[in-house]
DRENKOLZA-719172 format. One record per residue (C-alpha): x, y negated, z negated. Coordinates in steps of 0.001 Angstrom, whole numbers. Example, Ala and Ser with C-alpha at 12.3 -4.5 7.8 and 13.67 -1.06 7.14 Angstrom:
2
REC       x       y       z
REC   12300    4500   -7800
REC   13670    1060   -7140
// end
This chain:
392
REC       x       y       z
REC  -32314  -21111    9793
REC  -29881  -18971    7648
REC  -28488  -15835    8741
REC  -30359  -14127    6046
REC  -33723  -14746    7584
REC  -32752  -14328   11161
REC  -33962  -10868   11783
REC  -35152   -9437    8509
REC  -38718   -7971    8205
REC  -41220   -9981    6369
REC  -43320   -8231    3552
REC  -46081   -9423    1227
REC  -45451   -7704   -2140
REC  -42520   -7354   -4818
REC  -40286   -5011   -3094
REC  -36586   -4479   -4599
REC  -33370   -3117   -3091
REC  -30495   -1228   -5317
REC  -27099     349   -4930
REC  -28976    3372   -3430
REC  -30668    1613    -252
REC  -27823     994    1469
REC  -26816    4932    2541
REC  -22626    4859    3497
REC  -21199    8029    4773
REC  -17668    9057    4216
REC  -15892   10152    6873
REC  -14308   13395    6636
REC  -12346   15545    9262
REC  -10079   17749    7819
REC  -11221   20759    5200
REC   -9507   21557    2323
REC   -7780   24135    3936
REC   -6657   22003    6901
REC   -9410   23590    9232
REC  -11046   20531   10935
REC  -15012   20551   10896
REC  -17370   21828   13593
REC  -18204   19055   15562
REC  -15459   16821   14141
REC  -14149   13983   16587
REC  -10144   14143   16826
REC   -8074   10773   16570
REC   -5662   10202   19077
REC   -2675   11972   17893
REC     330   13613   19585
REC    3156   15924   17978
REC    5616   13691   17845
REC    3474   11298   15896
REC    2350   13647   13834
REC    5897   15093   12889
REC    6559   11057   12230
REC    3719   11073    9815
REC    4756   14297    7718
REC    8406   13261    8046
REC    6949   10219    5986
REC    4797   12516    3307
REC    7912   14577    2172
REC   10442   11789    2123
REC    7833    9795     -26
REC    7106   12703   -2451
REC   10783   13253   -2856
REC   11282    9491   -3258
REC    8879    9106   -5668
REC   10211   12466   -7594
REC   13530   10754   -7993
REC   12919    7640   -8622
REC   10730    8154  -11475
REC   13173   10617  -13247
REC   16042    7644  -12255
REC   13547    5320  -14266
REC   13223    8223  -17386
REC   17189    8112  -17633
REC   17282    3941  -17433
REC   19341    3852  -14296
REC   16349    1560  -13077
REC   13767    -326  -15134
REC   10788     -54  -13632
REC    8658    2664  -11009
REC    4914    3274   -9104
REC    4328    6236   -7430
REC    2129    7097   -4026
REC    1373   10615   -5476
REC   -2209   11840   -4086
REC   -2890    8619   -1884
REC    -488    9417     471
REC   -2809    9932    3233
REC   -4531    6906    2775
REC   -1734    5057    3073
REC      62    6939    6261
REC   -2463    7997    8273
REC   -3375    4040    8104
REC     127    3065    8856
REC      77    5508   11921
REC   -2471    3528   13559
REC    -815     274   13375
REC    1149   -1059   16088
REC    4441   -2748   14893
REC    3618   -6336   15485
REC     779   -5686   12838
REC    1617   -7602    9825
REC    1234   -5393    6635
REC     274   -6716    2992
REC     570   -4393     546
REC    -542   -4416   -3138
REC    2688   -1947   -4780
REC    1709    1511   -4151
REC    2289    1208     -14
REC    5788    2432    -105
REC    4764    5246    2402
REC    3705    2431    5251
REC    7023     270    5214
REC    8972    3741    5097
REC    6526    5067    8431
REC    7883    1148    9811
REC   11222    2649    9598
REC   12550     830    6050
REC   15717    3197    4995
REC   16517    4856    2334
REC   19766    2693    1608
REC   16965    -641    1502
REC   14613    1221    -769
REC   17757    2223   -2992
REC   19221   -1671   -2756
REC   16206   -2776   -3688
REC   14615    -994   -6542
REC   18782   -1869   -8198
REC   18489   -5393   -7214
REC   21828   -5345   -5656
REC   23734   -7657   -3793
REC   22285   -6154    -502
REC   18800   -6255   -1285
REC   17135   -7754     702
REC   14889  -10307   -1789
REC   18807  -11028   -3310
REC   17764   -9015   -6432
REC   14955  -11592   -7450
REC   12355   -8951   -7386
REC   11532   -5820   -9961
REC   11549   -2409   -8675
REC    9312   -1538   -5697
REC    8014   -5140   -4575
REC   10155   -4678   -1214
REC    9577   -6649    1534
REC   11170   -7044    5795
REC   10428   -9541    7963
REC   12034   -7393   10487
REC    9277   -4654    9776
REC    6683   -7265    9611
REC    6012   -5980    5707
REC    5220   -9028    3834
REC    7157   -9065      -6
REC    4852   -7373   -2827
REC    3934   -9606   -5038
REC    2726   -9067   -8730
REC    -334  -11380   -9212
REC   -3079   -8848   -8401
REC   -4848   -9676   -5021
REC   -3207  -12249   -4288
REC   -2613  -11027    -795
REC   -5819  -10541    -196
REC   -6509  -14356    1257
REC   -3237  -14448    2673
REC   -4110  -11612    4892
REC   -7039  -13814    6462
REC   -4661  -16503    7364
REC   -2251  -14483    8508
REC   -5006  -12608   10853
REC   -6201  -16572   11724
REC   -2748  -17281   12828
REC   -2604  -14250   14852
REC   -5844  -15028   16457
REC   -4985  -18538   17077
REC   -1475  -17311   18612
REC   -3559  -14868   21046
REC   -1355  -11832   20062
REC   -3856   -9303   20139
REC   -2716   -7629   16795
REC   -4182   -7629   13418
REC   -3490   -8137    9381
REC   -3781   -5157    7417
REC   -4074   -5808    3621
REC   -3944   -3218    1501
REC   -5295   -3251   -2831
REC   -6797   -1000   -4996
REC  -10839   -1295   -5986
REC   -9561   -2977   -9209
REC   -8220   -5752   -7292
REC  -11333   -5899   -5689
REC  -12901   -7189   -9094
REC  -10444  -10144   -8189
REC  -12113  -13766   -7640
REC   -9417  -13479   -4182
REC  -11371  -10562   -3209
REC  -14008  -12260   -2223
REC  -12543  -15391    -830
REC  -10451  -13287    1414
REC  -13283  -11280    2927
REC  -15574  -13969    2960
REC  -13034  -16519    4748
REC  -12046  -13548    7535
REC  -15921  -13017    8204
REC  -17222  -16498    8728
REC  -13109  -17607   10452
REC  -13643  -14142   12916
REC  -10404  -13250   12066
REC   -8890   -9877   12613
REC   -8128   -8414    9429
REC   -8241   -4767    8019
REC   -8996   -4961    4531
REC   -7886   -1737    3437
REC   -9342    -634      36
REC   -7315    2250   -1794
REC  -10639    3660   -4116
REC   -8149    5895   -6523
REC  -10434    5469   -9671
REC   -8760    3367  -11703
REC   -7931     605  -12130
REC   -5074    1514  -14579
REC   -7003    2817  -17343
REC  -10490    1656  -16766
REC  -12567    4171  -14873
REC  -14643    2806  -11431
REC  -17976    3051  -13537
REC  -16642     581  -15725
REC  -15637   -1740  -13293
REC  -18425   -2124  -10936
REC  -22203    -758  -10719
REC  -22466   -1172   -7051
REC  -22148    1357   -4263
REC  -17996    1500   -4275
REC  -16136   -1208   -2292
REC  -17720    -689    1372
REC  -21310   -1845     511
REC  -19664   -5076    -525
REC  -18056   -5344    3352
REC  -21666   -5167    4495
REC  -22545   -7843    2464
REC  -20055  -10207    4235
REC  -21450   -9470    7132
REC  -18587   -7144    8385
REC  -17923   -4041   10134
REC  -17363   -1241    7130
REC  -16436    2071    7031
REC  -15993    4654    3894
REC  -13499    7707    4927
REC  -12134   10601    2731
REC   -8670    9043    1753
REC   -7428   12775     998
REC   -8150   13314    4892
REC   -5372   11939    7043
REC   -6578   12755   10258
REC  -10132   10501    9168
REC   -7902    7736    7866
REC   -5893    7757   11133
REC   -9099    7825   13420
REC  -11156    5079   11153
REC   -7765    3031   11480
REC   -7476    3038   14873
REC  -10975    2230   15534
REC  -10717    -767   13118
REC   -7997   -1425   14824
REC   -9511   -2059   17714
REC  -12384   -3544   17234
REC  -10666   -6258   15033
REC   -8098   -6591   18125
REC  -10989   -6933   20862
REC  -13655   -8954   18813
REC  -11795  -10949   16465
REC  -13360   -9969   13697
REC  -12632   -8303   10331
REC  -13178   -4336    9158
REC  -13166   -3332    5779
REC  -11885     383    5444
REC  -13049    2219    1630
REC  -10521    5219    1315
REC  -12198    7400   -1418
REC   -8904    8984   -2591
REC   -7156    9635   -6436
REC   -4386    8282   -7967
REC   -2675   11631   -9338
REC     -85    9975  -10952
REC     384    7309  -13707
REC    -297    3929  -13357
REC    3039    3367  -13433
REC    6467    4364  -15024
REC    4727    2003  -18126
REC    1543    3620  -18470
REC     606    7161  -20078
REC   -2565    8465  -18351
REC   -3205   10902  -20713
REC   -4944    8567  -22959
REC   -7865    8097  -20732
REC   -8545   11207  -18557
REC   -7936   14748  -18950
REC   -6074   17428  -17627
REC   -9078   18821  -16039
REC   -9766   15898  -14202
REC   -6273   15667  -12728
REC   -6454   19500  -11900
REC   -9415   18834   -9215
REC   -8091   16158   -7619
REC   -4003   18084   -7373
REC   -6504   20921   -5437
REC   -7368   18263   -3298
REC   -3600   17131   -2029
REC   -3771   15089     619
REC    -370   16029    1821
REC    -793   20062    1754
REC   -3978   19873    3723
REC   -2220   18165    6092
REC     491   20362    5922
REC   -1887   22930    6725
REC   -2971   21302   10101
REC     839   20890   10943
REC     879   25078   10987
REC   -2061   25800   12533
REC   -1177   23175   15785
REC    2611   25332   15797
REC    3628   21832   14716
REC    5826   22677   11609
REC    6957   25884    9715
REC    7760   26810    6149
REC   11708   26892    6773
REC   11197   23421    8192
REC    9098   22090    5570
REC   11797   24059    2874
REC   14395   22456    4797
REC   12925   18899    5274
REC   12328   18584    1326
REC   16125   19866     650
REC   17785   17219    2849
REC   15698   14151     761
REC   16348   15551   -2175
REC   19948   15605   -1161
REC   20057   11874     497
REC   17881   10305   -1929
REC   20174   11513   -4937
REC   23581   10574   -2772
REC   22485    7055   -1992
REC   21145    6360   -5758
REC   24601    7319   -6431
REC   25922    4901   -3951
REC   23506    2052   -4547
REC   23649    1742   -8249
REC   27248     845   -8216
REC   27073   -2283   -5613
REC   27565   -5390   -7416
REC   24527   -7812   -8899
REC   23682  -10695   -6296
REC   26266  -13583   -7348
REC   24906  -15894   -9701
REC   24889  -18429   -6718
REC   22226  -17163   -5300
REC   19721  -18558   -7747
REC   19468  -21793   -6473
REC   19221  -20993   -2659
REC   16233  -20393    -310
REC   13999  -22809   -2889
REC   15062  -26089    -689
REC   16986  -26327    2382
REC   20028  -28087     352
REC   19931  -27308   -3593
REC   18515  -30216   -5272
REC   21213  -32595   -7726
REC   18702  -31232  -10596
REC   19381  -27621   -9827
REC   23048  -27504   -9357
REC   23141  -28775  -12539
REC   20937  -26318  -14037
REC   22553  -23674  -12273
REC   26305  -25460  -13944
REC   24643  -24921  -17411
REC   24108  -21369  -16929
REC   27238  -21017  -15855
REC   28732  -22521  -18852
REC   25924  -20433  -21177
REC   27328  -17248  -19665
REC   30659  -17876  -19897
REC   30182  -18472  -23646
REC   28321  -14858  -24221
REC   29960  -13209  -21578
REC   28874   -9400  -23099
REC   25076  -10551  -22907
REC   25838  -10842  -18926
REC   27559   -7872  -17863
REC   26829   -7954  -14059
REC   27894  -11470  -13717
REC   30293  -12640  -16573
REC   33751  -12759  -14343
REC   32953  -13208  -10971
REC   32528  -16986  -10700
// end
């Protein structure tokens, strides 16, 4: 018998179901004003993570500030910001433990900084200098550490999404007692590895948080273009997994639906998929100009909405922060960030070597002797190849 006729009520006449029958709250903690909600159940939370957490808000904003002027002025060619979604993304990363393995789509900057990434790796690798870490192979913001277990971004949309169930398998299989945490956007979820991801964790029991980032666009298409279903959650109940839908603006709710995910994945060995009903307040990216598909207006209500002031907010009332240290916190980015741009735009390109390694364990006859052609091309157009004309 299938699963689908296990316990389901029997009925004699035409009955149909829509988007509407299935009823999904949204978890919400956290007011607008920062005042938590009568009644409202606390995550587990201390001050010190807390400070860890806000630390991680202002250092983003200020990253993200920076580095999308440094892309206006062409000292970089390429930039995504985390503006609005912050909380989504660090009040999820504050409920991972660091053997987690994170898979992030491009706009989870905030999680691998929360890890403990620094601002000289960010800066090396958004240059593609010789100490990045991906050897310069990589455009601006697909960073990656093995030593934070942050798996490298990777362009092809949803493309992580699978990987993130065998990664979770392999963790099961291992007996680690830690979990996968993917993260995309509720375009990628229109993806064809959408739903071979989530279906593959649900019927392999494999401990994976599929963490959906609802901002509203996917680029320039609205959600109500994409998809007439009930968002991204009702599709999790459909594979038969544990879902939850929480205010992504909210980061105390994204912490405490986290760490509940978290462990249920970690003590069943099964699969949650998290909906974080946020906004992207930003552009697309430093390529895209959202002005030509929502308004001003639109924008405004979601800005009133910050994710990181209401949680700012909190911070005061708890006695955990105060406006000199929040002044003082967004000066000293803004001062490091700017030094080490300075710093990191002048190390050297990756040599030209470094082409033809980490494809096999020896370089192959074939590519030594492409890698001798290009040598020879570059030598003969030298000012087409500043970085690397004169240094082999």
């Amino acid at each position: 018998m299938s699963n689908a006729t296990q316990t389901n009520e029997i009925v004699h006449s035409v009955s149909f179901l829509d988007r509407d029958s299935l009823n999904i709250p949204t978890l919400r903690i956290l007011q607008a004003d920062g005042s938590v909600y009568k009644d409202a159940v606390l995550p587990s939370i201390d001050e010190e993570t807390a400070k860890r957490m806000y630390d991680t808000c202002v250092f983003i904003r200020v990253l993200d500030e920076r580095m999308l002027g440094a892309q206006r002025q062409g000292r970089i060619s390429f930039y995504m910001t985390c503006t609005g979604e912050e909380a989504a993304v660090i009040g999820s990363a504050a409920a991972l433990q660091d053997k987690d393995v994170i898979l992030a789509q491009y706009r989870e900057q905030a999680a691998l900084r929360y890890r403990g990434f620094t601002i000289e790796q960010f800066m090396d690798q958004m240059f593609s200098n010789a100490k990045d870490l991906g050897k310069g192979r990589q455009m601006p913001i697909h960073y990656g550490s093995q030593a934070l277990n942050y798996h490298t971004v990777s362009s092809p949309l949803g493309t992580q999404i699978p990987q993130a169930t065998g990664v979770a398998y392999s963790l099961k299989m291992n007996n680690d007692k830690a979990v996968s945490i993917c993260y995309f956007g509720e375009g990628a979820a229109s993806e064809g590895d959408f739903h071979a991801g989530l279906n593959m964790a649900a019927t392999l029991n494999a401990p994976a948080l599929f963490f959906c980032r609802n901002n509203g666009y996917a680029i320039s298409t609205p959600a109500e273009e994409q998809f007439k279903g009930n968002g991204i959650a009702s599709r999790g109940v459909g594979y038969g997994m544990h879902t939850i839908r929480v205010d992504g603006n909210d980061m105390l709710a994204v912490l405490a639906a986290t760490q509940a995910a978290r462990d249920f994945a970690v003590e069943n060995n099964k699969p949650v998929l998290i909906e974080a009903m946020s906004y992207r307040v930003g552009a697309h990216s430093s390529s895209d100009d959202p002005s030509g598909y929502r308004s001003k207006e639109e924008e405004d209500v979601w800005r009133a909405q910050d994710p990181v002031a209401r949680f700012k907010s909190w911070m005061l009332a708890q006695g955990w922060l105060s406006e000199e240290e929040d002044e003082a916190l967004y000066a000293k980015y803004r001062e490091e960030v700017l030094a080490q741009v300075k710093v990191s735009e002048k190390v050297e390109a990756p040599h030209i070597d470094e082409l033809i390694n980490d494809v096999y364990d020896e370089p192959t006859p074939l590519l030594q002797k492409q890698l001798k052609e290009l040598k020879e091309h570059v030598n003969k157009y030298p000012q087409a190849y500043p970085k690397t004309a004169g240094r082999f």
